[in-house]
N, C-alpha and C positions, 0 to 999 in steps of 0.2 A: 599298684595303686587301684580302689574300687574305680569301676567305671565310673561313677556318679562324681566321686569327686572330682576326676580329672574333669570329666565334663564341667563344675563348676568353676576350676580354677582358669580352664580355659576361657568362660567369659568373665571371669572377672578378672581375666590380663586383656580383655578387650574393652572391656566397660570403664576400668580404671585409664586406659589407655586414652579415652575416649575426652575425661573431665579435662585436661589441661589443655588438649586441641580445642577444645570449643570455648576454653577460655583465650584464648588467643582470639577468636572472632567475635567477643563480646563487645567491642569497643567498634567492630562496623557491621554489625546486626544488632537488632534489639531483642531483649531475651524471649519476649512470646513469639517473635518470628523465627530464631535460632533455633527452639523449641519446634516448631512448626518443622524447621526443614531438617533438622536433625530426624526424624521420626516420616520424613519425605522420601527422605533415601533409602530409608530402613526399609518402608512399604515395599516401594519403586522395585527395589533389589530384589526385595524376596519374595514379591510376587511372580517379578521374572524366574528365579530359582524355582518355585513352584510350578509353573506351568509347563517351564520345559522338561523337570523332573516328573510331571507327571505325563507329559507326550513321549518320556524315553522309559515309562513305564507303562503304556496302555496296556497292555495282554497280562499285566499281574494283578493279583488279588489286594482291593486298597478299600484295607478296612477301618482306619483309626482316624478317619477326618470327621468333625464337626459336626455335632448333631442338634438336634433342633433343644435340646433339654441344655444344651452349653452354651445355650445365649446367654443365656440374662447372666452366668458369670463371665462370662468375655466382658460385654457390655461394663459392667462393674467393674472388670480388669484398666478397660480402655481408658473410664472415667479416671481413677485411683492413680493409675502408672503411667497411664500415655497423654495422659491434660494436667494432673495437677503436679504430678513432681515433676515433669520437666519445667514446667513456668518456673516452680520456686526453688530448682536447681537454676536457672539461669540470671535468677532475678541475685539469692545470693552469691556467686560467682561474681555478678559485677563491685561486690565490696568487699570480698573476701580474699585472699591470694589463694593461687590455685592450690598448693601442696598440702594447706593447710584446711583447705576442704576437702581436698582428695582425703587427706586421716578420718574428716569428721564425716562421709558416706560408710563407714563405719559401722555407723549407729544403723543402716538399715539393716544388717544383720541381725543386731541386738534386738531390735521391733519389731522383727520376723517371726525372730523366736520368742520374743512375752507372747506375741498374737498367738503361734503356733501353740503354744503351751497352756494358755489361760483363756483361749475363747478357743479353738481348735482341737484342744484337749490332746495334744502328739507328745510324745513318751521325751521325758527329758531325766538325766542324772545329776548328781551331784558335783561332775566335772564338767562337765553343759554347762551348767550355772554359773560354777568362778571363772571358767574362758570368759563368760557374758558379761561379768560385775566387771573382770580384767576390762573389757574392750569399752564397757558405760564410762571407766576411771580417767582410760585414757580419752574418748573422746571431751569429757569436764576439762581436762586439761586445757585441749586443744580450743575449747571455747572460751575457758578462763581465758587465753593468751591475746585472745580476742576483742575481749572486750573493753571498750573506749573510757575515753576518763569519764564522760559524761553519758548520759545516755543509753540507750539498750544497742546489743552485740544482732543490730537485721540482719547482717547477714547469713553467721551463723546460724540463729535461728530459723530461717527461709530453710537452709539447706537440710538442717532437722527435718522441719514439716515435710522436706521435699522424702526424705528417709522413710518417714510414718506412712507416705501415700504408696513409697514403692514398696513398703511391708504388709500392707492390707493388699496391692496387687500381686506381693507372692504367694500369699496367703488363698486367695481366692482364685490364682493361677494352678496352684495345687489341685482341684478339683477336677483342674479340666486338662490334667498334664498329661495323660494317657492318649491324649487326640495328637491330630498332625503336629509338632513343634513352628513348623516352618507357616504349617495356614493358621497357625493362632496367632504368630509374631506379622506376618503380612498382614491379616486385617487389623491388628494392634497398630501396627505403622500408617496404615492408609488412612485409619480414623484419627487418628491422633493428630497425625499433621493437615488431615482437613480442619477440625477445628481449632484446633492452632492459630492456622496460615488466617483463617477466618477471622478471629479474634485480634488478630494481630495488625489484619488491615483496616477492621473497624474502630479501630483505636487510631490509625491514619498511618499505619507503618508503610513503608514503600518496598518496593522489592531492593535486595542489594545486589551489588557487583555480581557479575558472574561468575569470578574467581573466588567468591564467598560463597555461594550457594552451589557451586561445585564442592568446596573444599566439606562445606555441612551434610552433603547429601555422601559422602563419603564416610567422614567420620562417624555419620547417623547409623549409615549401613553394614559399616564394623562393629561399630561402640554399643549401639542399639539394636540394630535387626539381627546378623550372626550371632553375635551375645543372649539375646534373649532367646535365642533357638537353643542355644546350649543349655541358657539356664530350665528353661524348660524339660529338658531334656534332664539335668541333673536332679530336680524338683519329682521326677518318675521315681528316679532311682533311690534318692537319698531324702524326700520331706522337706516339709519350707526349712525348719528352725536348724539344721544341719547343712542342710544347700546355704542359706543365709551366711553361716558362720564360714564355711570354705571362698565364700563366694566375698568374706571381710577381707581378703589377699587383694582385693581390687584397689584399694585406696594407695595401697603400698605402690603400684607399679604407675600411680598416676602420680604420686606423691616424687616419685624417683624423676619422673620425666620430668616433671616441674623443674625437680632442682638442676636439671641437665639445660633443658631448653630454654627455657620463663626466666632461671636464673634468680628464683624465690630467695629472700633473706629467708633463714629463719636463727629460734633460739634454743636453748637447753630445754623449755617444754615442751618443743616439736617431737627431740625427741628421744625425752621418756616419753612420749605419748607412746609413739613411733616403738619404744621396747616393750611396755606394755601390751599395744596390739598385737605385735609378734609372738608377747606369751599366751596371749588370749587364744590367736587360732593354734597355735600349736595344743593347748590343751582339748581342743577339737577335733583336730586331725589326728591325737594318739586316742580318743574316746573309739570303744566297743562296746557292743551291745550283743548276750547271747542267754537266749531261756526258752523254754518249751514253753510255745504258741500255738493256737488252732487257726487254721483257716477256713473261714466259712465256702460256702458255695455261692458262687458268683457269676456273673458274665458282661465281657466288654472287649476292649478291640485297642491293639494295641501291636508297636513292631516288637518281636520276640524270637527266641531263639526255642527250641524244644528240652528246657534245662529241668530242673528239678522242682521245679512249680508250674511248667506248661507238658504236661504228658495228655494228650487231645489227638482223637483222630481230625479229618478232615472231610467237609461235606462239599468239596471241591478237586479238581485234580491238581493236587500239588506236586509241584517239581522238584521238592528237596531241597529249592533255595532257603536260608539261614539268613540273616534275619528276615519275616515275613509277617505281614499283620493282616489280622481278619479277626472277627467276630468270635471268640470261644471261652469254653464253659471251664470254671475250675472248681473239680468236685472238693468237699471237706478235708483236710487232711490235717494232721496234728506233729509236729515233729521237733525239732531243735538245732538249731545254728546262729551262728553270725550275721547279723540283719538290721538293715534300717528302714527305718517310718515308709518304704515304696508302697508301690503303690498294689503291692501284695501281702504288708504288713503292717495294717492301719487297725488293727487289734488293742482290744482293752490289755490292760496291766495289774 
């Protein structure tokens, strides 16, 4: 399996993991403050993870952290994915059942890749596409099934919006995927849940239990921090609209737990939805892509191995250690293979 994708699936068996746990503490937290501490833990954690990982690395070469030019899209990452889609993941979560929102997170995939493709301009085919229509058909399902005799389907909808905000922050995490995974996700969490925590108390929320903001600072730190470090990580390798689509396996494993723990009714549209989705990513997971591409001349900093697009001396004394990141230059070269949108292949078509 590409590296890229395993790294995606393995956050989106954390992420997915993530929505029915926190739907179980919707009922003694309120969702901007559940939001708040989900994204508490996440900070919390992996800034510890950071600090100590870089105290048990001082004497190495640490080249792919944070640079002054990757504000202002962090900033916009923070805004997008760490404020607005967790409120309106929590807000719909309280009227929704869990399973049945875990299928419709889904859709963040799908709005990853329109974003990716139609305002980001990244290489998409003609099996892209019907995986994507597959996965739009079944989420319609899942919101048809949804909606009330009277009235408009809120919560469904919230958890849409909540989709749209986390695809604009894939989109725009893309940019900055080549830096630390771990310090992008830590200061995403520290801000997120300060204005969260913020908002939440000036609305007059109270603090909850301790067995609750333990149990959120947990989940946050799994479902959110680890998670996002991965997907980061697969967004290097693999591009939003293709990270997006591996990263559609997530609803599934939130969807399963539901029906295990929650103990969720559902019907005959759950799922076909539910078969639908499964044809959708499978048409992505068999998707290849292979043509003679150039590479221009570039430079940036990033963890890497010495493989067939890093041949660079070094103006440090290096030790031979494999993977290592630091600053280096990659001259023009033109060739052909098997390849996606990374962050070495963002070339015209």
């Amino acid at each position: 399996m590409h590296q890229g994708a395993l790294y995606a699936l393995l956050a989106a068996a954390l992420f997915g993991a993530s929505t029915p746990f926190s739907k179980m503490l919707v009922g003694h937290v309120s969702p901007v403050t559940l939001a708040g501490l989900l994204y508490l833990g996440s900070g919390v954690g992996l800034s510890i993870w950071y600090v100590v990982r870089r105290a048990l690395r001082r004497n190495e070469q640490d080249g792919d952290g944070l640079r002054r030019k990757d504000l202002p899209w962090l900033a916009a990452v923070i805004l997008s994915g760490g404020i607005g889609g967790p409120i309106l993941l929590m807000l719909g979560l309280s009227s929704t059942p869990a399973s049945s929102a875990s299928l419709l997170l889904n859709m963040e995939g799908v709005l990853t890749a329109a974003l990716a493709w139609f305002v980001f301009k990244e290489n998409f085919d003609r099996r892209i596409v019907l995986g994507m229509l597959v996965i739009v058909l079944a989420g319609v399902l899942l919101s048809w099934q949804q909606v009330p005799e009277f009235g408009v389907p809120w919560g469904p909808l919230a958890i849409l919006a909540a989709c749209l905000c986390w695809a604009i922050d894939n989109n725009l995490t893309r940019r900055i995927s080549a830096s630390d995974a771990v310090q992008i996700a830590a200061i995403k969490g520290l801000a997120a849940a300060a204005v969260n925590l913020t908002l939440a108390f000036s609305l007059g929320a109270q603090w909850p239990a301790a067995a609750s903001i333990g149990a959120a600072a947990l989940i946050g730190f799994a479902g959110y921090g680890v998670s996002l470090v991965l997907f980061v990580l697969a967004l290097r390798h693999l591009g939003s609209a293709r990270t997006g689509a591996y990263f559609s396996a997530a609803p599934f494993i939130g969807a399963a737990i539901s029906l295990l723990v929650l103990h969720d009714s559902v019907g005959g549209l759950f799922w076909l939805a539910a078969g639908l989705m499964a044809v959708g990513i499978w048409l992505h997971l068999t998707e290849s892509h292979h043509h003679p591409h150039t590479h221009e001349e570039t430079e940036h900093a990033h963890s890497h191995r010495h493989d067939l697009h890093h041949q660079h001396q070094h103006d440090f004394d290096w030790d031979g250690r494999e993977p290592h990141s630091h600053s280096h230059r990659h001259l023009p070269i033109s060739h052909s293979h098997a390849h996606y949108p990374d962050i070495h292949h963002r070339h015209q078509h």
